[in-house]
C-alpha positions in Angstrom: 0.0 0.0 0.0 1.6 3.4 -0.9 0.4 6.3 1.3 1.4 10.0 0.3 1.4 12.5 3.2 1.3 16.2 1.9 3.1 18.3 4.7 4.7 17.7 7.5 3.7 20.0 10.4 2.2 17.9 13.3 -0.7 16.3 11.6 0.5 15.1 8.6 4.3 14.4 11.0 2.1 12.5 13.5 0.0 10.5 10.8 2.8 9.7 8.5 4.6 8.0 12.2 1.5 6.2 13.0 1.1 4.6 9.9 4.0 3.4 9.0 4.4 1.9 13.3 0.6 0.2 13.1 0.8 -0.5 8.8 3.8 -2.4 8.7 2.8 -2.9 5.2 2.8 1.0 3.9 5.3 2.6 1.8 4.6 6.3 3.7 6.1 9.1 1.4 6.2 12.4 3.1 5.6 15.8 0.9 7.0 19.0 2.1 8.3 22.6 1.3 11.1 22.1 3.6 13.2 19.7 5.2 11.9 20.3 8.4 9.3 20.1 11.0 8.6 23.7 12.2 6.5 24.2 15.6 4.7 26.7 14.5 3.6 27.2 18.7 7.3 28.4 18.9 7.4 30.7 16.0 6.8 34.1 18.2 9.6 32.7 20.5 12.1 32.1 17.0 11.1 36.2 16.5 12.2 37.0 19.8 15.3 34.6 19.5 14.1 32.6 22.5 14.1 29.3 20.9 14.7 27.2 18.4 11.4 26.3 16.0 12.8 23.6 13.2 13.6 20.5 13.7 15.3 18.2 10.7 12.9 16.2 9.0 15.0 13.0 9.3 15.0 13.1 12.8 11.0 13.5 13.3 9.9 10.5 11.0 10.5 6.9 11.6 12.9 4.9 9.7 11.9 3.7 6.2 9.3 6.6 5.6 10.7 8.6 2.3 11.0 12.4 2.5 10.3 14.1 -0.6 11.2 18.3 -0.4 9.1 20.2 -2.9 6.1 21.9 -3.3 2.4 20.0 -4.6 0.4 21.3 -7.3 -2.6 19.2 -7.1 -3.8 15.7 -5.6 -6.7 13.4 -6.9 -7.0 10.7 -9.1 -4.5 8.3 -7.0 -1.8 10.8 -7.9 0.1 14.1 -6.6 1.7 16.6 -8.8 4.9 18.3 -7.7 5.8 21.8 -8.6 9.3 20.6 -10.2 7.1 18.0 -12.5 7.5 15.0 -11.2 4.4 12.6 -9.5 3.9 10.3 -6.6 1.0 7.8 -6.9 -1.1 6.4 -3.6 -3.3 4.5 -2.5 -5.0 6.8 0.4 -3.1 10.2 1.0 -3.1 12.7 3.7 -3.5 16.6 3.2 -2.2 18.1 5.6 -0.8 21.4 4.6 -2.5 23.6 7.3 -3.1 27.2 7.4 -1.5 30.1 6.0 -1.4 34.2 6.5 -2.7 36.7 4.0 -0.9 39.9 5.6 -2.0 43.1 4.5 1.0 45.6 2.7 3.8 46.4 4.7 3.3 43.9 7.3 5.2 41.0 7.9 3.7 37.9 9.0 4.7 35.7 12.0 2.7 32.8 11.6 4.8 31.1 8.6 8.1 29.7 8.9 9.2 32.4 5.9 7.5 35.2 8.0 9.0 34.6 11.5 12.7 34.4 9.6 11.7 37.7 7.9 10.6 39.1 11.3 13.3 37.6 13.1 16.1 39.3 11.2 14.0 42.3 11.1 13.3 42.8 15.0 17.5 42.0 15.4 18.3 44.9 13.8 15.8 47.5 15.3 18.2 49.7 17.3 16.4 50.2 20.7 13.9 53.1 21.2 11.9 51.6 17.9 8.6 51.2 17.8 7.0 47.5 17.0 3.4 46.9 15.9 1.5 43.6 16.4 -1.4 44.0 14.3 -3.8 40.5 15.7 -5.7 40.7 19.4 -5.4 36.7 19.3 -3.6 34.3 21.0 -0.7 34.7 18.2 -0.8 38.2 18.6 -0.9 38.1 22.3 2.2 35.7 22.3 4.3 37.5 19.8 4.0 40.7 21.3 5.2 39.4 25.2 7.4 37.4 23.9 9.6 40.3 21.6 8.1 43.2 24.7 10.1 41.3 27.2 13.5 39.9 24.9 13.5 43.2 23.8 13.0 45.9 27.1 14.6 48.3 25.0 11.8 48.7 22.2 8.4 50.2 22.9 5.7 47.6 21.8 2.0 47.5 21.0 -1.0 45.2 20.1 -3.6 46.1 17.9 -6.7 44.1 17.6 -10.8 45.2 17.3 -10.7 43.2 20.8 -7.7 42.5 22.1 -7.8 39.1 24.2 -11.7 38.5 23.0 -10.7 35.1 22.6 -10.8 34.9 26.9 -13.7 35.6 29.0 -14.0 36.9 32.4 -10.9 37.1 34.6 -8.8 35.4 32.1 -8.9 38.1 29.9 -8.4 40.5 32.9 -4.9 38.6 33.3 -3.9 38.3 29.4 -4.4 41.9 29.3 -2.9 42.8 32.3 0.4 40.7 31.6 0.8 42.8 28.6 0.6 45.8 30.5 3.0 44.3 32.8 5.6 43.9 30.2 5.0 47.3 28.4 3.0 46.4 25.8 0.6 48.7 24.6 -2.7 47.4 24.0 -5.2 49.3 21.3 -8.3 48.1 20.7 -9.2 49.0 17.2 -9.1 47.9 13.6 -6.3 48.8 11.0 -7.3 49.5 8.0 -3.8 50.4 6.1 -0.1 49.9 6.8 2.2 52.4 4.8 5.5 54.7 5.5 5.5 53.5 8.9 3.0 54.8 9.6 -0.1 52.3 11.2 -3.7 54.1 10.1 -6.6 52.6 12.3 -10.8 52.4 12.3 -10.6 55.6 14.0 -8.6 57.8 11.4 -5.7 57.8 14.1 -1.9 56.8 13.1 0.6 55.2 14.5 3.8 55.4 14.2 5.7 52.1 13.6 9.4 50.7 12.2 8.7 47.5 12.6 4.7 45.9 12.0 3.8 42.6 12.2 0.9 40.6 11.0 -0.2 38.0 13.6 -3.7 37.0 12.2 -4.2 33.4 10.8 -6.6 34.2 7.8 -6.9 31.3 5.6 -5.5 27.8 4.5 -3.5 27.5 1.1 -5.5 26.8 -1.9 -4.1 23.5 -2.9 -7.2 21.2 -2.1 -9.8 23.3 -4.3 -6.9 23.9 -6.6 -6.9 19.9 -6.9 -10.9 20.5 -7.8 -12.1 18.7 -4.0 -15.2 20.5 -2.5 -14.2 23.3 0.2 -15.7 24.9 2.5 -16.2 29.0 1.8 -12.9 29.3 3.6 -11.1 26.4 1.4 -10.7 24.1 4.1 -11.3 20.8 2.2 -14.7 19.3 2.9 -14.8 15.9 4.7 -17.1 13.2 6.3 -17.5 11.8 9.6 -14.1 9.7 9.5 -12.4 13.2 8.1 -12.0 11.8 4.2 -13.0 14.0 1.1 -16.5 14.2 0.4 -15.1 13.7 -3.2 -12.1 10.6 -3.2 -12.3 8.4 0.4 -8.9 7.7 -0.4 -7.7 11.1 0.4 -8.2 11.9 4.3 -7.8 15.7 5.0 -6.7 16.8 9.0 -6.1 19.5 10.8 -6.3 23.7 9.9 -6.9 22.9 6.1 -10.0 20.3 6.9 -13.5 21.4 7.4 -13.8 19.8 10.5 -17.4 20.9 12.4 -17.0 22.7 15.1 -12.9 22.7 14.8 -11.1 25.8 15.2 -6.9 26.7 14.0 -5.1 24.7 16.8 -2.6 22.0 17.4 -4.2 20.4 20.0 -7.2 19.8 17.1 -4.8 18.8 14.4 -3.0 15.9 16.3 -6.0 14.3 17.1 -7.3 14.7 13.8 -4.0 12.9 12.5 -4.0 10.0 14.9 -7.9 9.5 14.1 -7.4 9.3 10.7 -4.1 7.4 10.8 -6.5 4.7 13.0 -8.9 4.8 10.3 -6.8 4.0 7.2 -5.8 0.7 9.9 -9.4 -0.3 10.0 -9.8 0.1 6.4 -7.1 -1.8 5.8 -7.8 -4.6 8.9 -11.3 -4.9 6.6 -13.1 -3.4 9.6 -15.7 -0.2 9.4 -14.3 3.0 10.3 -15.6 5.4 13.4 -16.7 8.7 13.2 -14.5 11.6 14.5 -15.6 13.8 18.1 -14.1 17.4 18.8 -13.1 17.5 22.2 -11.8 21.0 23.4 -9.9 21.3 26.8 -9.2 24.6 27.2 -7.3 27.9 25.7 -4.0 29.1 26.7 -1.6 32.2 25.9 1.9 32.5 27.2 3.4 36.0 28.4 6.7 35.6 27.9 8.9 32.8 29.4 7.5 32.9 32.7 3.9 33.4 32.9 0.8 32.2 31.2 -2.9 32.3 31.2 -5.2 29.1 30.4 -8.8 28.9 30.9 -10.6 25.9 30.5 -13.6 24.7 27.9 -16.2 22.4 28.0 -16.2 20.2 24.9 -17.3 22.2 23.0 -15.5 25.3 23.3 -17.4 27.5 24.9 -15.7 28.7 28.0 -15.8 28.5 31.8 -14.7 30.8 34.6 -12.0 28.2 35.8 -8.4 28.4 34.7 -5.0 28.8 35.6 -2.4 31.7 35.6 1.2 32.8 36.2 4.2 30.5 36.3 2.0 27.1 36.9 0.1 28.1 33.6 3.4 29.1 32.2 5.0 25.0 32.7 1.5 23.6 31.7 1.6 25.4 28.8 5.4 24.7 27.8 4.5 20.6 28.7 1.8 20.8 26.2 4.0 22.4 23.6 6.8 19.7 24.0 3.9 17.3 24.3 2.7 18.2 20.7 6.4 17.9 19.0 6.4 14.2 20.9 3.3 13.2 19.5 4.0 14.0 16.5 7.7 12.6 16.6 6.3 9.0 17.9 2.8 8.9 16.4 1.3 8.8 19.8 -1.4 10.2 21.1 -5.6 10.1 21.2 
């Protein structure tokens, strides 16, 4: 059986593992821009310079899976098409090439791999007293902006977002916003509506003055599934059924930010499930046995504020939020176990 896993972030890293440990019999090709596995949870702290976000490819995947660097054209019809022309055939594949930023002019965006090296370089050679704009009240906004405000003391930093924190409810977002406060950041709630000259003009007509602005919104998932003619949702994630397979080809399973999972939202912790569940069903298939529906299970939401402190509050299963969480340096090593967690899960193809 030949399996074809297009990307390699932790679904299709996870998936690719647990197939080839429990389907002794696949031939597992992996598919990806890069030759290696980027935590994309780590990228704010790459910015920063407070960590170290890639990991080689050969080191992730189990022995005998093939690793195949390039970029995919289209999937479908037991085939994928690379950019440089050549093909791989399968059996069942995996898309798993997860989400993507659109950031508006003169930003640069820190929730790619390309971005964050971009941003990186950029922040290292803003000479202090420089202004830096996070444009995203979200959890990758929030994140970003702690983690450069406290690397960086010398720089004056500031989050812009309609809401920031909106994301939180209650005394959690209390805390979120207050940690930012506590490291300097600057927190304006308001939309932008154009980025230009340095210059940051909001909603409100005011600007801003900014030498380095950064676009921390996740706003899409790349186009390759309705480029390869599979039905998407109006956001392109790649519609699926209950077992997470296309609604068009069973033999292509789609998982994590780039499937149209119901009631899923952007987030490891929902793309490693989806993996492992989809990994398990391709085993029944095989096994001759009838696959099982997949269940969204939410735990909880966290943000860290630089090394040292966190907020979490917790979910019920279905996302919507309760007044229980967790804060400050417990939140912070909770937060950091579930982030190592996520790179070992996808590493050993473990996990629910």
């Amino acid at each position: 059986m030949k399996v074809v896993v297009v990307g390699a972030g932790y679904a299709g890293t996870l998936a690719a593992n647990r197939i080839a440990r429990r389907l002794r019999s696949a031939a597992v090709t992996v598919i990806n821009p890069r030759p290696d596995f980027v935590e994309r949870v780590r990228l704010h702290q790459r910015i920063a310079g407070t960590a170290v976000a890639a990991t080689p490819l050969t080191s992730m995947l189990r022995a005998g899976i093939t690793v195949r660097v390039g970029s995919v054209e289209e999937i479908g019809d037991g085939g994928v098409a690379l950019a440089d022309g050549t093909h791989a055939e399968f059996d069942y594949a995996f898309l798993a090439v997860g989400s993507t930023a659109r950031p508006m002019p003169g930003t640069i965006p820190v929730g790619t791999w390309e971005g964050a090296e971009h941003a990186r370089a950029a922040l290292a050679a803003l000479a202090p007293g420089g202004t830096v704009t996070v444009i995203g009240g979200g959890a990758t906004g929030i994140e970003t902006a702690a983690e450069v405000a406290e690397a960086r003391p010398d720089l004056r930093v500031r989050i812009v977002g309609t809401s920031v924190a909106d994301t939180f409810s209650h005394r959690a977002r209390h805390r979120v916003r207050s940690g930012l406060a506590r490291l300097g950041v600057d927190i304006v709630d308001d939309g932008v509506t154009e980025v230009a000259g340095g210059s940051v003009r909001l909603r409100s007509g005011t600007a801003l003055d900014s030498d380095l602005t950064l676009w921390a919104v996740v706003s899409g998932v790349p186009d390759l599934a309705a480029r390869s003619g599979l039905s998407v949702d109006p956001d392109g994630r790649a519609l699926v059924d209950a077992c997470l397979r296309s609604v068009d080809d069973d033999r292509i399973f789609a998982v994590g930010d780039c499937a149209a999972v119901p009631g899923a939202r952007f987030a490891c912790a929902l793309a490693t499930p989806q993996a492992a569940h989809a990994a398990d069903t391709l085993v029944r298939v095989a096994d001759g046995r009838r696959p099982e529906p997949f269940a969204v299970r939410y735990v909880g939401r966290a943000v860290t504020l630089g090394r040292r402190s966190a907020v979490g509050q917790f979910t019920r299963r279905d996302d919507t939020l309760r007044r229980a969480g967790v804060s400050g340096r417990t939140a912070a090593a909770i937060k950091e176990l579930a982030s190592r967690g996520g790179k070992y899960a996808a590493r050993t193809g473990t996990g629910a």
